[in-house]
N, C-alpha and C positions, 0 to 999 in steps of 0.2 A: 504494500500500500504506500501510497507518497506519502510518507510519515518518516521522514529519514531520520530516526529519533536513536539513534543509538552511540551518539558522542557522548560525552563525560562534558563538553563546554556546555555550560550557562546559555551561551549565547544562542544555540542551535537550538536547545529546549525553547528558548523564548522566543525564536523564530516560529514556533508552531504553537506557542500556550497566547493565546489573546485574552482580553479582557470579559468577564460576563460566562453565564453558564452555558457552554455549550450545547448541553443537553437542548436545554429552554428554546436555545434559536432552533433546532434542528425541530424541535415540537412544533416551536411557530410556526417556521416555513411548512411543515406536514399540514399543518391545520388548514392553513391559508390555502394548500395544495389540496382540500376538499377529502381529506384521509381522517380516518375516524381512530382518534391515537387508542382508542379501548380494543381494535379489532389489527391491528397492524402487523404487518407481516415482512419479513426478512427484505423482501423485495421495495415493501414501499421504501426502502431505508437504501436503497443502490442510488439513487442519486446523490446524496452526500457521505458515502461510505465508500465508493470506490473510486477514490479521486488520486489514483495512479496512471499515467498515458493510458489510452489504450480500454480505461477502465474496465465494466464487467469482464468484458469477452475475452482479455487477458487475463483475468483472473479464472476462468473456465478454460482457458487454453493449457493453463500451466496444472491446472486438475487436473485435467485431461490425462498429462503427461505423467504426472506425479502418478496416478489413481490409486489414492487413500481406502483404505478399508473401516468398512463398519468399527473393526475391534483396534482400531490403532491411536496413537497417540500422535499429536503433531503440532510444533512449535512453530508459530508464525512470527518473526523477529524483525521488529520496526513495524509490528500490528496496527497504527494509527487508532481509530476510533473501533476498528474490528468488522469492518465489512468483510474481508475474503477468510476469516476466522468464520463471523456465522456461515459464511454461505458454506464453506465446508462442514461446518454441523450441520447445517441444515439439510445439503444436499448430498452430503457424503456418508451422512450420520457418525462420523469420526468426533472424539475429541479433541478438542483446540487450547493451547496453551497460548496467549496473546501474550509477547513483550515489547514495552514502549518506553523509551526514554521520559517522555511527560507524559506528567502526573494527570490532568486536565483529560489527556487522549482515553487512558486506563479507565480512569473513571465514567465517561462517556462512554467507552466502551461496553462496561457494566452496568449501565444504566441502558444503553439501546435492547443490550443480548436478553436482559431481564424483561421488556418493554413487548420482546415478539418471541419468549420461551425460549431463549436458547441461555440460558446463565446455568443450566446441568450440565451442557456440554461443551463451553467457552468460559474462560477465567480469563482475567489478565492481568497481569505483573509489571510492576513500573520499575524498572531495571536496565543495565547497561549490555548492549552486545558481548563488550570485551572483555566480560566478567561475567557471565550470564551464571545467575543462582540456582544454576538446576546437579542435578547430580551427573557422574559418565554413564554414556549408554542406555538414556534415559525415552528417547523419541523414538517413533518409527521413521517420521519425517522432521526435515525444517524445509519450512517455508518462507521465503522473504521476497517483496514488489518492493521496489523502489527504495532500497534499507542501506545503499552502503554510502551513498554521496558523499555523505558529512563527516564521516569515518575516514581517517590516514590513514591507520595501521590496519588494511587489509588485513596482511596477513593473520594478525593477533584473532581478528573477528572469523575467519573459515577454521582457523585451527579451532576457535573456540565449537562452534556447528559440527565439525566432527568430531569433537568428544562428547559432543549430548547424543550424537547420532548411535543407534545401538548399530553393531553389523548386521551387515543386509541392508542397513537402512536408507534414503534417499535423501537428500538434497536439492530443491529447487528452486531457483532464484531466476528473476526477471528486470534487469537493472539498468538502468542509465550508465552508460561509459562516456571514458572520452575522446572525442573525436580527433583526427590530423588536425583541425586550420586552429587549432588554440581553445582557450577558456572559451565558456559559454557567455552569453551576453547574460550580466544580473539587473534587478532580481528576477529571478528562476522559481518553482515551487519549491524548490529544498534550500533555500538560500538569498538572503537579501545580496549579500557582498559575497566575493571571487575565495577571502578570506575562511570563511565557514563551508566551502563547496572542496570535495576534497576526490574528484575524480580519477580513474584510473583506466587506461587504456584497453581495450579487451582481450590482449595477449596476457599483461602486465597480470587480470585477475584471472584469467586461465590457469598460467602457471601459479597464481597462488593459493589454488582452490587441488592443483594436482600435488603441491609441495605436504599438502597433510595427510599425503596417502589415500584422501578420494579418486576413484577411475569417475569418467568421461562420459555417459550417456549417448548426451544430448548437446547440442549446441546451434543457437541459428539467431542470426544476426536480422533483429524487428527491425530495422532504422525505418526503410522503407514505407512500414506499415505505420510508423509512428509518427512518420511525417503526414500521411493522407489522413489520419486521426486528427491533429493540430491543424490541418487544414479546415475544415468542419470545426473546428473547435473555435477556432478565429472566426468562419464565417459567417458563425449561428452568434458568437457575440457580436459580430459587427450587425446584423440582421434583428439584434434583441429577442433571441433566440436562445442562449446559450441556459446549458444547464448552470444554474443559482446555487446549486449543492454547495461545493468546492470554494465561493467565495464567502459561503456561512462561514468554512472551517478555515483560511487563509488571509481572511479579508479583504476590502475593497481592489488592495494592488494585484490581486488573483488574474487580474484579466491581461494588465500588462505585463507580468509571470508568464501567462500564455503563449503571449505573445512574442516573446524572448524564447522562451523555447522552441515556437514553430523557428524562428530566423536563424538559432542556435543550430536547429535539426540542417535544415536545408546547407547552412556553410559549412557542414560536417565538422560541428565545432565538440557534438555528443554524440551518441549511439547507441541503440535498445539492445539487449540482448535475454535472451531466454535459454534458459543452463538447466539440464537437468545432472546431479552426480549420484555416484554408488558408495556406500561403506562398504569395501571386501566383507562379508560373510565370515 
């Protein structure tokens, strides 16, 4: 999820904790949006919960891929508010472990999964990537959208993913790299300033995802797709169209964020990619 909340800086947290209870505006907007909050269901809740490129269908792409089971465990790391958390209870009937750097995202989180029945099968944890408080060999999966931006020390963070990873177990990530022509133009969704964006190339996280003894799946390079997504994305806000979701949780500068990214995409200044890995058995 665009929730790149797994720094240890102040700064990155407060680039995503805004003022006011997030819950409350997410209710507003639902209300306003003609939705009966006593009867509400996972889905009414995908417009402001999958506010990753690409949103739902990326998050169903990377299911897909993973495919989670009934009886499994599965950590979603840089969870945001917990959209692709329920939809995996929901749709996969798996349990979900959510962790978020901010406190604000956690709580919302537990507040929405409670709101539409899933708070049995989603928890979530306000904690750091590169430290994460869980035991070894503890997951069947991790799962992470858009989780490493704001993170330097890759490596620290995949070493960390396969020690919770049990053997056998999988790894899929879906992530913003960085592109040949330079930094991204700021601010970006994960990032006011170039200072707090902490990109890495997709060779650069290849090898540091193979350096902890995970094997190689899956790998294929979204740009393409990411760019015709922020195309629609720009159009529908130039059009007064755009989904409202995304600037509840970002606020007002959400749209020039947007818009930095579609010019970002296009100069080949980032890059999407979708990784699926293996823990040896």
């Amino acid at each position: 999820m665009l929730a790149i909340l797994m720094s240890p800086s102040p700064n990155v947290a407060s680039h995503y904790a805004r003022e006011g209870t997030l819950t409350g505006r997410i209710l507003s907007a639902l209300t306003a949006a003609g939705k009966d909050l006593a009867r509400l269901s996972p889905a009414d809740l995908t417009p402001y919960d999958q506010f990753h490129s690409r949103g739902h269908r990326a998050t169903e792409e990377l299911a897909q891929l993973l495919s989670p089971q009934a009886d499994q465990l599965v950590l979603d790391l840089g969870c945001g508010i917990g959209g692709p958390a329920r939809w995996l209870a929901d749709q996969r009937g798996c349990r979900v472990v959510g962790l978020d750097l901010t406190e604000v995202y956690c709580l919302t989180a537990r507040e929405l999964s409670a709101r539409v029945g899933l708070n049995g099968r989603s928890s979530f944890v306000c904690g750091n990537g590169l430290a994460l408080p869980f035991a070894e060999a503890g997951f069947d999966q991790v799962w992470t959208q858009h989780a490493a931006m704001n993170i330097a020390d890759k490596a620290r963070l995949y070493r960390e993913v396969a020690r919770v990873l049990k053997p056998g177990g999988r790894f899929g990530l879906y992530d913003v790299m960085a592109g040949p022509a330079g930094d991204p133009h700021f601010p970006v969704p994960w990032s006011n300033k170039a200072e707090w964006s902490h990109l890495m190339a997709p060779q650069g996280v290849r090898e540091a995802i193979l350096a902890t003894g995970l094997k190689e799946r899956h790998w294929r390079d979204l740009t393409a797709e990411a760019k015709a997504w922020s195309e629609k994305a720009v159009a529908a806000q130039q059009a007064g169209q755009a989904n409202t979701g995304p600037a509840i949780i970002l606020g007002p500068s959400f749209a020039e964020m947007v818009a930095n990214l579609r010019r970002s995409l296009f100069e080949d200044r980032i890059t999407v990619v979708q990784a699926v890995f293996d823990k040896p058995g």
